[in-house]
N, CA, C and O atoms as a printed pandas DataFrame, in Angstrom:
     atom_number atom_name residue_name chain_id  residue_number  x_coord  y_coord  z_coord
0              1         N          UNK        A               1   92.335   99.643  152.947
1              2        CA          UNK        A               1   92.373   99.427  151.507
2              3         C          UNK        A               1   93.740   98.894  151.076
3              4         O          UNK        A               1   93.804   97.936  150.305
4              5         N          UNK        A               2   94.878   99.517  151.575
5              6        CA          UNK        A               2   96.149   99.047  151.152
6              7         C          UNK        A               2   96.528   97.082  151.406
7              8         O          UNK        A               2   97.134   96.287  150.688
8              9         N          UNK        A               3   95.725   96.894  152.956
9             10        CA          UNK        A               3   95.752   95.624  153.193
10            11         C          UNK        A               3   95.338   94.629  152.355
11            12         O          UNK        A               3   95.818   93.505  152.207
12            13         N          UNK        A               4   94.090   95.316  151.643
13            14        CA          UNK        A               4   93.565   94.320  150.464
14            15         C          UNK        A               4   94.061   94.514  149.025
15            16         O          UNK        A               4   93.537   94.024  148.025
16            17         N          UNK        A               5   95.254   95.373  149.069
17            18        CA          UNK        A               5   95.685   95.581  147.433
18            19         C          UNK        A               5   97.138   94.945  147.889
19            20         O          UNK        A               5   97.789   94.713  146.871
20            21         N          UNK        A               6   97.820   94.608  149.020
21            22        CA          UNK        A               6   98.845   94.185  149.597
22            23         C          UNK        A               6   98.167   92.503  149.820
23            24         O          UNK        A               6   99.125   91.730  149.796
24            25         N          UNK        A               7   97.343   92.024  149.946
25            26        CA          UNK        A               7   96.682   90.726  149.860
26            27         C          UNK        A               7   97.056   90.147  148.401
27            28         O          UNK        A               7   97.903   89.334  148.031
28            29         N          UNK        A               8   95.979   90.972  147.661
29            30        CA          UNK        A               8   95.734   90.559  146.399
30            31         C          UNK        A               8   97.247   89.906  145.728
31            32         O          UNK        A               8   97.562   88.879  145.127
32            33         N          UNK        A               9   98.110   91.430  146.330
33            34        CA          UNK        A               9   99.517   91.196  145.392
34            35         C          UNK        A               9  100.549   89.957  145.946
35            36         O          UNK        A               9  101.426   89.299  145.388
36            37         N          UNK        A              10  100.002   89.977  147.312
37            38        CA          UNK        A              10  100.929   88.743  148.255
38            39         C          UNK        A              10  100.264   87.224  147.030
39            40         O          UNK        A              10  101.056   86.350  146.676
40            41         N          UNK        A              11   98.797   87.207  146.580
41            42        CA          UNK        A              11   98.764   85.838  146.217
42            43         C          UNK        A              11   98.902   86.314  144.595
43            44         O          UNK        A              11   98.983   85.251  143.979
44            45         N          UNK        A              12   98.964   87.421  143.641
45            46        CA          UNK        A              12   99.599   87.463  142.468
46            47         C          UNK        A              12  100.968   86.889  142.400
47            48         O          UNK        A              12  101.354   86.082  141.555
48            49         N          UNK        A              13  101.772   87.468  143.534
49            50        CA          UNK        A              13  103.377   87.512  143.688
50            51         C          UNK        A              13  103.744   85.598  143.903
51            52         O          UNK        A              13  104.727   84.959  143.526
52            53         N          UNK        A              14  102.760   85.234  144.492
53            54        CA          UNK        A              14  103.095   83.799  144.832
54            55         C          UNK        A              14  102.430   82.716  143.722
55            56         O          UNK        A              14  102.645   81.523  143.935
56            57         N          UNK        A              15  101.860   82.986  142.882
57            58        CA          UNK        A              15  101.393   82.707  141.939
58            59         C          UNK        A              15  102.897   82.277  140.919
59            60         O          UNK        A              15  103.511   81.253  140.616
60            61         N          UNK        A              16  103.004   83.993  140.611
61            62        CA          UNK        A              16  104.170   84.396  139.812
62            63         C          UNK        A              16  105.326   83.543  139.996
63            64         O          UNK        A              16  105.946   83.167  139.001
64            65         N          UNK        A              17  105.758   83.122  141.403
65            66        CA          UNK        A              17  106.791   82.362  141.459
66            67         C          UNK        A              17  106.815   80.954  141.850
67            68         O          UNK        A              17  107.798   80.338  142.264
68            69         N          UNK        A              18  105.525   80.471  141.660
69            70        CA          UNK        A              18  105.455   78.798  141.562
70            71         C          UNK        A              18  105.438   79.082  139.923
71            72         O          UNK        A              18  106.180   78.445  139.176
72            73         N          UNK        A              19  104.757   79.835  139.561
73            74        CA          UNK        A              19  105.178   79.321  137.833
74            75         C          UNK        A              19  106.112   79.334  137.160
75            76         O          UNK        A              19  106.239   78.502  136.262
76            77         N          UNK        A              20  107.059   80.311  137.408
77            78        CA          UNK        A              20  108.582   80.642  137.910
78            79         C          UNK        A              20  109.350   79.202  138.223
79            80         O          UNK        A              20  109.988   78.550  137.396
80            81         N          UNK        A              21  109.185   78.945  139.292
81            82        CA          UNK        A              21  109.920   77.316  139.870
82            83         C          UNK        A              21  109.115   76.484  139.026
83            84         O          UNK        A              21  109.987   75.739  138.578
84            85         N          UNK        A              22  108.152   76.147  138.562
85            86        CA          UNK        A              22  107.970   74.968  137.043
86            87         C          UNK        A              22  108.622   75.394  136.315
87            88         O          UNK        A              22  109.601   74.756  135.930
88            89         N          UNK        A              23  108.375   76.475  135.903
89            90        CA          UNK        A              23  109.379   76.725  134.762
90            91         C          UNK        A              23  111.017   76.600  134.565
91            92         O          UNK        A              23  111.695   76.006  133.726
92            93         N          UNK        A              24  111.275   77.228  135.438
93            94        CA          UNK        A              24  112.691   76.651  135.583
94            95         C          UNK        A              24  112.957   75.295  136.010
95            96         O          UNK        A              24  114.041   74.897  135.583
96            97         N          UNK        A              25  112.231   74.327  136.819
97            98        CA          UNK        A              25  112.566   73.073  136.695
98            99         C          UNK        A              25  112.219   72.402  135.406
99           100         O          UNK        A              25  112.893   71.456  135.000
100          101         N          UNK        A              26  111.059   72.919  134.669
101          102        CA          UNK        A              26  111.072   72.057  133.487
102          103         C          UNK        A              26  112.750   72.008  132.219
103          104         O          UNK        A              26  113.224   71.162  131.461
104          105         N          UNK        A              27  113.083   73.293  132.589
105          106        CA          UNK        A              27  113.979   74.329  131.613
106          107         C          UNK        A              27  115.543   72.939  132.253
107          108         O          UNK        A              27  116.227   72.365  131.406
108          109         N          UNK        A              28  115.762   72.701  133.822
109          110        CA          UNK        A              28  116.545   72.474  133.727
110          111         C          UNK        A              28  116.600   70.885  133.662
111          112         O          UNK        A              28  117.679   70.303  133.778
112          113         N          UNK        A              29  115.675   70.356  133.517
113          114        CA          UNK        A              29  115.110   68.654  132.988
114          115         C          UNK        A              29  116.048   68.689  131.542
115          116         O          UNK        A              29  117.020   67.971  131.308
116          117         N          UNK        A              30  115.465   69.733  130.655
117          118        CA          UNK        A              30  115.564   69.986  129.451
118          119         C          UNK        A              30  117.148   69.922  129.333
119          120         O          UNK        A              30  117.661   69.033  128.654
120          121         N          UNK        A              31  117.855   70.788  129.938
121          122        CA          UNK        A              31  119.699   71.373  129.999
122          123         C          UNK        A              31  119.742   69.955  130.449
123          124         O          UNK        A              31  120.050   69.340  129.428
124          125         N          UNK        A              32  119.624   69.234  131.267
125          126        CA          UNK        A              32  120.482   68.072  131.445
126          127         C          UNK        A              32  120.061   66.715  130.184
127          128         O          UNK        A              32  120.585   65.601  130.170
128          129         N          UNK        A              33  119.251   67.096  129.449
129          130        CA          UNK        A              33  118.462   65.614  128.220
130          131         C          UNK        A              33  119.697   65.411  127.803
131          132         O          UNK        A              33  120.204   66.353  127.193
132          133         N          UNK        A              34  120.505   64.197  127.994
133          134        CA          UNK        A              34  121.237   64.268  126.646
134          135         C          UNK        A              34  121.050   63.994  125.039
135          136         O          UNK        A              34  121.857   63.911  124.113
136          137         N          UNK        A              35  119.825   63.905  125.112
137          138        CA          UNK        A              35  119.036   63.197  124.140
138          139         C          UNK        A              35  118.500   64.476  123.237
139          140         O          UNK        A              35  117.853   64.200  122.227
140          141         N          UNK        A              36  118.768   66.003  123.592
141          142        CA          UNK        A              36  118.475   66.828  123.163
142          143         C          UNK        A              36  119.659   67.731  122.375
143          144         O          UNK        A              36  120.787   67.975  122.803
144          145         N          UNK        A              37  119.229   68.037  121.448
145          146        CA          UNK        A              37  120.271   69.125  120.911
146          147         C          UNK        A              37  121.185   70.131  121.888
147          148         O          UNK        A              37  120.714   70.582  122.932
148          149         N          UNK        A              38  122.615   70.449  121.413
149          150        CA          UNK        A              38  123.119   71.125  122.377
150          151         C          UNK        A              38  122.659   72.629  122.540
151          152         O          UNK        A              38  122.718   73.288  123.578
152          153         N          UNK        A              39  122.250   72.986  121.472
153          154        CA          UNK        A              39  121.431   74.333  121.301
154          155         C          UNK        A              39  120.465   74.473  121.996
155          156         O          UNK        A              39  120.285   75.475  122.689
156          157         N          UNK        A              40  119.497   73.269  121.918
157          158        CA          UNK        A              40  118.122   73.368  122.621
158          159         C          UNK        A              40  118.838   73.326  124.433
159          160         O          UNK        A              40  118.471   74.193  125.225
160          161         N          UNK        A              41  119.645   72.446  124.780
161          162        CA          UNK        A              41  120.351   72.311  125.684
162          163         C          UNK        A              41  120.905   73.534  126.408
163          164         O          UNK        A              41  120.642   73.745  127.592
164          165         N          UNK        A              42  121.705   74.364  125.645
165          166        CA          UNK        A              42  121.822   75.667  125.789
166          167         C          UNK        A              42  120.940   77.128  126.296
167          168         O          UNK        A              42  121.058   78.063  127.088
168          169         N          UNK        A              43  119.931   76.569  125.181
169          170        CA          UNK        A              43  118.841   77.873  125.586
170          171         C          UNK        A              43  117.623   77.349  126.842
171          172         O          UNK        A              43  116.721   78.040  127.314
172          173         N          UNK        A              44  117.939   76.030  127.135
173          174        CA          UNK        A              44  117.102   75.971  128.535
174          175         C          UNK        A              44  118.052   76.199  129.685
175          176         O          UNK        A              44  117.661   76.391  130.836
176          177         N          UNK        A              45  119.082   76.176  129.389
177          178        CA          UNK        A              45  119.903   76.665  131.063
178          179         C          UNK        A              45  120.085   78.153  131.161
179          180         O          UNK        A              45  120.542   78.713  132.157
180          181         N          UNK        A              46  119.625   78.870  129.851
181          182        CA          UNK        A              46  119.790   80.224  129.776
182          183         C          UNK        A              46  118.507   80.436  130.759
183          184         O          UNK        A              46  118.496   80.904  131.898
184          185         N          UNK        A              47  117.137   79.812  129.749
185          186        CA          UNK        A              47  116.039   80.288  130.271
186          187         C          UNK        A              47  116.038   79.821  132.172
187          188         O          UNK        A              47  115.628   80.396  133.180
188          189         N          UNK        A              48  116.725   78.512  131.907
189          190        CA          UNK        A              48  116.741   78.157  133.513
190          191         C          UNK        A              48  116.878   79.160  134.718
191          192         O          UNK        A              48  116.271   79.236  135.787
192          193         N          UNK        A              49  118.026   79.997  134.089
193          194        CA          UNK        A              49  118.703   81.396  135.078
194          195         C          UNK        A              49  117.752   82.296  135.122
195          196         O          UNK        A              49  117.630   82.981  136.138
196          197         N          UNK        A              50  116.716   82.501  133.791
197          198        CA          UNK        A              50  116.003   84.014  133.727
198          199         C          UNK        A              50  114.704   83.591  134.863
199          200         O          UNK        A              50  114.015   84.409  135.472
200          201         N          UNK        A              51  114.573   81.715  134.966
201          202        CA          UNK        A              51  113.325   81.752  135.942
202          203         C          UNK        A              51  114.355   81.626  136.939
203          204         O          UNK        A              51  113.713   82.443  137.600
204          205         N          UNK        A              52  114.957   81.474  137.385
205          206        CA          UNK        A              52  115.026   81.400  139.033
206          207         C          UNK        A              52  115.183   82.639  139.250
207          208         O          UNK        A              52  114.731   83.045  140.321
208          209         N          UNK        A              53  116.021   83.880  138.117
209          210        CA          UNK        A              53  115.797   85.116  138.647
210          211         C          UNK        A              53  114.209   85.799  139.009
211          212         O          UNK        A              53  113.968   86.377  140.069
212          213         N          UNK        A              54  113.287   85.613  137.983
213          214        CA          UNK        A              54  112.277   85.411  138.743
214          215         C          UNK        A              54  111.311   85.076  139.746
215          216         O          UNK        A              54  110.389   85.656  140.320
216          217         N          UNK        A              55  111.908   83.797  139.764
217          218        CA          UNK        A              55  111.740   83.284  141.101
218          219         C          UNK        A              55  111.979   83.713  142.119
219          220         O          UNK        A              55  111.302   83.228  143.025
220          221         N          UNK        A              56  112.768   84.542  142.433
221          222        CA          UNK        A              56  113.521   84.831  143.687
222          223         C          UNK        A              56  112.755   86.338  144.077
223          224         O          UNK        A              56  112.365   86.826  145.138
224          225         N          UNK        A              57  112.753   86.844  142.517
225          226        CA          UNK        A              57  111.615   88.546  142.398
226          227         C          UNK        A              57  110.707   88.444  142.789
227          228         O          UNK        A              57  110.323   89.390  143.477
228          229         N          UNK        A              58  109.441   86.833  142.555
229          230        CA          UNK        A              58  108.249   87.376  143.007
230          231         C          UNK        A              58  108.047   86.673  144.512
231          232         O          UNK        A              58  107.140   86.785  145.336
232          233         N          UNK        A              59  109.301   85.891  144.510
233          234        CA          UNK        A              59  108.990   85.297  146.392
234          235         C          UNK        A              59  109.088   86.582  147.133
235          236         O          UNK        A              59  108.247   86.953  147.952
236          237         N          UNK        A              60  110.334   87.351  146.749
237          238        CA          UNK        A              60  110.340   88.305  147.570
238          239         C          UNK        A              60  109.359   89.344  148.136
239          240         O          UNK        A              60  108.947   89.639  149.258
240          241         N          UNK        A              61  109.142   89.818  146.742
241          242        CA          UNK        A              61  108.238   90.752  146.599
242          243         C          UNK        A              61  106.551   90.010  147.599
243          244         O          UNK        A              61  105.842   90.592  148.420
244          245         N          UNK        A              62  106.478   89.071  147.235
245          246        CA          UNK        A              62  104.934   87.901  147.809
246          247         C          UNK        A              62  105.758   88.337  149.418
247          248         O          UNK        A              62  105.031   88.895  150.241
248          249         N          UNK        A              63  106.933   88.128  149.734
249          250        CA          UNK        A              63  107.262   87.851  151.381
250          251         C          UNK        A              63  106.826   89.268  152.003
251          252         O          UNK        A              63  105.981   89.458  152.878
252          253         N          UNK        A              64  107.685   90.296  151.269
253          254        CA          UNK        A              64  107.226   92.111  151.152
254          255         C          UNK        A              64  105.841   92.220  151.793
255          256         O          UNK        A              64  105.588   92.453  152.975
256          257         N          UNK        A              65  104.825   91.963  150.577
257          258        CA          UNK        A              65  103.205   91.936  150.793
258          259         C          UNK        A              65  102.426   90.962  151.767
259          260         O          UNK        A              65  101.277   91.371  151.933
260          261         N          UNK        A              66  102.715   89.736  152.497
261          262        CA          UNK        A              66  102.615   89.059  153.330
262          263         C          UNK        A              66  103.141   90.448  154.604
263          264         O          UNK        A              66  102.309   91.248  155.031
264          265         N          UNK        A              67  104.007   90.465  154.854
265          266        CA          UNK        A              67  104.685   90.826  155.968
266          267         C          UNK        A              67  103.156   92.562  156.351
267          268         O          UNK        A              67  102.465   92.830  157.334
268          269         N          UNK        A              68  103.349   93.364  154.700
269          270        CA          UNK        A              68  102.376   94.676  154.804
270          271         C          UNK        A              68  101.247   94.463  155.342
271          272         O          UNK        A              68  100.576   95.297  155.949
272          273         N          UNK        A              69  100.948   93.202  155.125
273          274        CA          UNK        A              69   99.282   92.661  155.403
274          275         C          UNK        A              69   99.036   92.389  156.841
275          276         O          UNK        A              69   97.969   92.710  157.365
276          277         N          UNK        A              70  100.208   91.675  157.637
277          278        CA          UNK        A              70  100.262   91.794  158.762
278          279         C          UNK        A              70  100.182   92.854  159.547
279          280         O          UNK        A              70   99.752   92.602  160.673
280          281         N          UNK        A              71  100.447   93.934  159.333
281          282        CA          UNK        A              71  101.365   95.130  160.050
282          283         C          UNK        A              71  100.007   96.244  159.875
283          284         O          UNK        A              71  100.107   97.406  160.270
């Protein structure tokens, strides 16, 4: 049972962090526009940081549940 709730979460977790990496690549398209306000400019390199911190949470966590599923 754990293998299939350690499945499920391996392809939630990998889900989570491709949307994560769009998101932050869209965010940092945005931080470099110069064509954009410096504010708007601002709050996408903020958001840029909060996805790659994400990013990095649900790869891990997806690598975690990959590895349980094996074992």
């Amino acid at each position: 049972m754990d293998k299939i709730s350690n499945a499920a979460n391996y392809v939630s977790d990998t889900v989570k962090g491709a949307t994560s990496t769009a998101s932050k690549e869209t965010n940092k398209s945005v931080a470099k526009d110069n064509n954009a306000d410096i504010s708007t400019r601002a709050s996408a390199a903020k958001d840029a940081v909060g996805d790659k911190v994400d990013e990095k949470k649900h790869n891990t966590s997806a690598d975690v549940n990959k590895e349980s599923v094996k074992h």
